[in-house]
C-alpha positions as CSV (number, residue, x, y, z in Angstrom):
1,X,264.0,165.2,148.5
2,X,261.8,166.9,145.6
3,X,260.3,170.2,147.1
4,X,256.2,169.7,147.3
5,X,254.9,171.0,144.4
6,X,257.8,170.8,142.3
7,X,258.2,168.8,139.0
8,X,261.6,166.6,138.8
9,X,263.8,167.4,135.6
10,X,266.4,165.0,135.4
11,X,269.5,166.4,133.4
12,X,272.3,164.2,132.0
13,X,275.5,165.3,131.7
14,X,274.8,168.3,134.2
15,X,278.2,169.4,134.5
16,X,279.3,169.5,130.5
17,X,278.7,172.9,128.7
18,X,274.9,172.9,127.7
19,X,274.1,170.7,131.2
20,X,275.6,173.6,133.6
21,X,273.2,176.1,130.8
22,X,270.5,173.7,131.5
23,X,270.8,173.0,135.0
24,X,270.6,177.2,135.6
25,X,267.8,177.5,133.3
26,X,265.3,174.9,134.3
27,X,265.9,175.8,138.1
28,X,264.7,179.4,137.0
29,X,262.1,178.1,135.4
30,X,260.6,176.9,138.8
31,X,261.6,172.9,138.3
32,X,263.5,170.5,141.0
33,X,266.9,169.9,139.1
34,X,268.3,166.9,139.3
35,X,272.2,167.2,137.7
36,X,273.0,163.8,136.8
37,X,277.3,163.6,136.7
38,X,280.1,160.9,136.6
39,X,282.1,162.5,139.4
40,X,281.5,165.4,141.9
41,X,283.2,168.3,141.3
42,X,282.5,172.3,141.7
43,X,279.2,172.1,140.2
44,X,276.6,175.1,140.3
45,X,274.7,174.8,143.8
46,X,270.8,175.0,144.1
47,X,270.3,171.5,141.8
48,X,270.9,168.5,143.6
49,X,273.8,166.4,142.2
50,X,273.3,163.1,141.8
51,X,276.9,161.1,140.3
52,X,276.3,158.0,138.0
53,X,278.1,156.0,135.4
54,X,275.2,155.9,132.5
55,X,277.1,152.8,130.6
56,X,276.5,150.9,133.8
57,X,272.7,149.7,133.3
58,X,272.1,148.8,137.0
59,X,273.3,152.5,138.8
60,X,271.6,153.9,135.5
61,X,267.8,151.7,136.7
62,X,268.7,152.5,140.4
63,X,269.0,156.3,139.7
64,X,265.3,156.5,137.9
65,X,263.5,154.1,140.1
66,X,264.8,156.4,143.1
67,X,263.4,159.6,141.3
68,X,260.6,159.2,138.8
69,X,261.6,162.3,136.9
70,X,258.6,163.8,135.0
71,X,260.8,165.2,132.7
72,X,264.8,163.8,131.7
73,X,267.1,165.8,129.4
74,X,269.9,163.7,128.1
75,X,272.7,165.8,127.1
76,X,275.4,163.4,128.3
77,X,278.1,161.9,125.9
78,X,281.1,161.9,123.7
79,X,281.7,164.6,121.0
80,X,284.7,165.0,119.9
81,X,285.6,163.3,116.1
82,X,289.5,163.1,116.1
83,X,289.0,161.3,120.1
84,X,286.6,158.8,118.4
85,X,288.9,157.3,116.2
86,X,291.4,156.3,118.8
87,X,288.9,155.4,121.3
88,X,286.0,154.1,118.9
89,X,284.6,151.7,121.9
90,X,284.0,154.4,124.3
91,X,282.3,156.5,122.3
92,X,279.5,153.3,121.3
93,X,279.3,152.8,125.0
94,X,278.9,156.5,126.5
95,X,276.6,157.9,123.3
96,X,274.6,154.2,122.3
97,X,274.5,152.0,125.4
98,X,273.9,154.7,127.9
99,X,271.3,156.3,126.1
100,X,269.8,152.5,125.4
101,X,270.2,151.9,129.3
102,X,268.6,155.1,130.2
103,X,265.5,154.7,127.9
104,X,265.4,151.3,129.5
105,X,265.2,152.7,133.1
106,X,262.3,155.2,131.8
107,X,260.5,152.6,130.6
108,X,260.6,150.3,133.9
109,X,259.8,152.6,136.3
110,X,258.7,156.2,135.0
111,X,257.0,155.2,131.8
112,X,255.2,158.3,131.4
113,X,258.4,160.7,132.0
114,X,259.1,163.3,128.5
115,X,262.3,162.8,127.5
116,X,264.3,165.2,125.2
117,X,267.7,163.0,123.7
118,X,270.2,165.5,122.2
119,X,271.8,164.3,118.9
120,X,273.7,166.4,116.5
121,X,272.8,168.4,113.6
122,X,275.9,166.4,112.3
123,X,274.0,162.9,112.4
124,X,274.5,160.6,109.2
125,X,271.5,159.6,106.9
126,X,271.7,156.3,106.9
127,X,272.0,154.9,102.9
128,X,272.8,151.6,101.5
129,X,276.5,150.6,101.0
130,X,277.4,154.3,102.7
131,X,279.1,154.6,106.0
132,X,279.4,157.7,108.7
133,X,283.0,159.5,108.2
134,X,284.1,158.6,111.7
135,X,283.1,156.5,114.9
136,X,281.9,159.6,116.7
137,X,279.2,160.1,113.5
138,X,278.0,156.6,113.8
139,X,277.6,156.6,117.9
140,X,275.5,159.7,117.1
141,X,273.7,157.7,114.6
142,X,273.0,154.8,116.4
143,X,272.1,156.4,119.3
144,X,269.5,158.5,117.3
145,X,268.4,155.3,115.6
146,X,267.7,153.4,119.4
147,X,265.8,156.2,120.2
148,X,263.5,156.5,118.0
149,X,263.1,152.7,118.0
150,X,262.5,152.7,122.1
151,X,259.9,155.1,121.8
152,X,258.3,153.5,118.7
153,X,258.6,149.9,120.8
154,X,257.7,151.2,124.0
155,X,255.2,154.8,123.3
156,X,257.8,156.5,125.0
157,X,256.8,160.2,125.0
158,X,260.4,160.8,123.5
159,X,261.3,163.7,121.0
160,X,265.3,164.5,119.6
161,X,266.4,167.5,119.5
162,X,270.0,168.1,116.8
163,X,271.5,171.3,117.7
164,X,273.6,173.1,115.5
165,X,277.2,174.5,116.4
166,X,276.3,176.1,119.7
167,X,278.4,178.9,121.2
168,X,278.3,180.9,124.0
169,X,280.1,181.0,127.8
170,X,281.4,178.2,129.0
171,X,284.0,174.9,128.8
172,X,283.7,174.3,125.4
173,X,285.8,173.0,123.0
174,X,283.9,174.3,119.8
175,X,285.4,176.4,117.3
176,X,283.6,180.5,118.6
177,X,285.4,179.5,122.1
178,X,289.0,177.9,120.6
179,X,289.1,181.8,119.0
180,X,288.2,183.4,122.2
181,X,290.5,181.6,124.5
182,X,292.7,182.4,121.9
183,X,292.0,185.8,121.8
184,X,292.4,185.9,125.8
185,X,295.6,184.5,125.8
186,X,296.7,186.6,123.1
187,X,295.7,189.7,125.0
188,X,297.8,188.4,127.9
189,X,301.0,186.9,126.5
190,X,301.1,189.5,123.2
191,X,301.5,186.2,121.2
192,X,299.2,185.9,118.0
193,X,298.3,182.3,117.1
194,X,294.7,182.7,117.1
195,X,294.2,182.0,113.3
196,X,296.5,178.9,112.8
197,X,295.2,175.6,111.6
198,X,292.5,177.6,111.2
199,X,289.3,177.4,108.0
200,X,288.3,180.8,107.7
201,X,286.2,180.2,104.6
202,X,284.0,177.4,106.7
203,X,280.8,178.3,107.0
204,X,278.1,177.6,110.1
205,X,275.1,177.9,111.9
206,X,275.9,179.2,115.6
207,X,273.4,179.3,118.3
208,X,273.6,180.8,121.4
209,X,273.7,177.6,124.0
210,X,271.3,179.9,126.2
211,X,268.7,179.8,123.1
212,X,269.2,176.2,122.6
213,X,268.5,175.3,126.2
214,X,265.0,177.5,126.1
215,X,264.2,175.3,122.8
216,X,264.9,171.9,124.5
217,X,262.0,173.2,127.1
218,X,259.6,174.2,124.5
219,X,260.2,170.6,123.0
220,X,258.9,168.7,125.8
221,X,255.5,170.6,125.6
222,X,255.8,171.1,121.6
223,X,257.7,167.8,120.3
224,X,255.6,165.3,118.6
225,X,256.2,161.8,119.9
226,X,259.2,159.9,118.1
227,X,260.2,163.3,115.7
228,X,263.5,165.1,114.7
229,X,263.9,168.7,115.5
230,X,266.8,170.2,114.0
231,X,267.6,173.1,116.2
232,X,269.2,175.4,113.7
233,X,267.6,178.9,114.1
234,X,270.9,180.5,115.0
235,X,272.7,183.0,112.4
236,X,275.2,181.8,109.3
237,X,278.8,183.2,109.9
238,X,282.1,182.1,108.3
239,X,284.9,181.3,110.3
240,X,286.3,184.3,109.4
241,X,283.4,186.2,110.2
242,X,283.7,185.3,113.8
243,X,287.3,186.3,113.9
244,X,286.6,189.6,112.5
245,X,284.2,190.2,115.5
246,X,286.7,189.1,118.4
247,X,289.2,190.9,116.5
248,X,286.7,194.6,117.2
249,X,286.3,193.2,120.5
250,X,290.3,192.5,121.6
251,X,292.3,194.8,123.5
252,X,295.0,193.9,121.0
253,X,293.1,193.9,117.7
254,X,294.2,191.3,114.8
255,X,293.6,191.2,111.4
256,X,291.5,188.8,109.2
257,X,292.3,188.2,105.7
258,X,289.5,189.6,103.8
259,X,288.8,187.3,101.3
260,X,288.5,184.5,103.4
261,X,284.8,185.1,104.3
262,X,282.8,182.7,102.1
263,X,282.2,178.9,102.8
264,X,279.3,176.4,101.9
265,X,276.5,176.7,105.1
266,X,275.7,173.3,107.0
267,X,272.7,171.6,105.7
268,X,270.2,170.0,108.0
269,X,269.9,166.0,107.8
270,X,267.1,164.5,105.9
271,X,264.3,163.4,107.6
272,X,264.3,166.4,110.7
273,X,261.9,169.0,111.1
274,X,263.1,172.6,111.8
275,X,262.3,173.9,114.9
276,X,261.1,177.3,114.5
277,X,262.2,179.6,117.7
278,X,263.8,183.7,117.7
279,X,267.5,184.4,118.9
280,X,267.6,186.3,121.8
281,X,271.5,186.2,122.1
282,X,273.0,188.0,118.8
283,X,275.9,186.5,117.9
284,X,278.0,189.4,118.5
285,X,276.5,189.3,122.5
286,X,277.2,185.5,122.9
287,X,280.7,185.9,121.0
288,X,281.5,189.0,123.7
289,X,280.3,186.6,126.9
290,X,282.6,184.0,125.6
291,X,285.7,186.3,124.8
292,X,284.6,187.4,128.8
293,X,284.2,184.2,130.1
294,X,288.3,183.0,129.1
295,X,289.3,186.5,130.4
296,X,288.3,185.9,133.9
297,X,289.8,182.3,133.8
């Protein structure tokens, strides 16, 4: 049950890497946290957990006519490129139909709810006779594209949010924490692979997951109906950068090739607005919490 006085925010994908950020966050912020999962499993407590299959449309209905959530943040889906192209259906069905079926829910039975859908920095502009690289870019795509459509159809009060390459403690499988599990093991075991198959020269945007979690929440008061925030206000770092600074911060330093520094920055997709926001993780502090949370693995 919803404590009296408490406003519902309903949080796909609860236990992924940004949801178990979120989930923490917006239950310090005061709200009733519902974590919305595919299985039960050792989940933070003091959220209630609620399991459900998004791609199914009736237990996705079922779930929102139950709770009425004034606010929903859908962080749930696919994300990894190489998977998509071996698994191409999947990735339609967990990043385009569950995001169709949930918007469908919303507008059934908690019409007025503000909803915050998570795309990617990396979604494609859509240009005649051009296609997105991979199956993972167009779910991404397409799921944008319904979106904006549902809320446009329907006066959903619906904004998208497009991270950048967010970093920071946690099970994820981005590039900052590949290096720092890699640094862990490395510190443990005395063997050095942490650089292989590695692009030092590639150049990004990181942002703390923390900051991008306090940006969602300042979308859902701030986000004009229908719009495209790229969230993007992190710092610009090579690859190589960020292996310099796990390399200062190893019990078993490493080195870097120096030259391998320089890379062309990720551009924001056409047609997004910039949200403007401060840091308040460096990426030196998020780097370190990451590097801390594969040590205590």
């Amino acid at each position: 049950m919803t404590k009296r006085g408490m406003e519902t925010i309903l949080i796909t994908g609860g236990n992924g890497f940004t949801g178990r950020h979120a989930c923490r966050y917006f239950a310090s912020q005061g709200y009733h946290v519902v974590s919305v999962v595919r299985r039960i499993g050792e989940e933070d407590h003091g959220v209630q957990l609620e399991r459900c299959e998004l791609t199914n449309a009736i237990e996705t209905s079922n779930l929102i006519q139950r709770l009425k959530p004034s606010y929903v943040l859908h962080l749930a889906g696919q994300s990894n490129a190489d998977e998509s192209w071996i698994h191409p259906v999947r990735y339609m069905e967990s990043n385009v139909m569950a995001t169709v079926f949930l918007l469908e829910a919303i507008r059934k039975h908690a019409p007025s709810c503000k909803v915050v859908v998570t795309g990617t920095i990396l979604q494609y502009p859509v240009k005649e006779n051009s296609l997105p690289p991979h199956p993972y870019s167009l779910s991404k795509t397409l799921q944008i594209f319904a979106s904006k459509s549902w809320a446009s159809y329907y006066d959903l009060d619906l904004v998208i949010a497009k991270p950048t390459n967010l970093i920071g403690p946690g099970p994820s499988t981005g590039v900052c924490s590949i290096l720092a599990k890699r640094v862990a093991e490395f510190e443990k075991t005395g063997v050095n692979d942490i650089l292989t198959h590695m692009d030092l020269e590639a150049e990004r945007v990181f942002l703390d997951v923390r900051d991008a979690v306090s940006a969602y929440h300042e979308l859902f008061f701030m986000g004009e109906k229908g719009r495209e925030y790229d969230v993007s206000f992190g710092t610009t770092a090579s690859i190589g950068d960020v292996a310099t600074i796990l390399s200062s911060m190893a019990a078993l330093p490493f080195d870097v090739p120096e030259e391998k520094r320089k890379g062309i920055p990720l551009q924001p997709a056409n047609g997004s607005q910039e949200l403007k926001s401060t840091c308040t993780f460096t990426l030196e502090e998020s780097l370190r919490d990451t590097l801390q949370y594969f040590r205590n693995l």
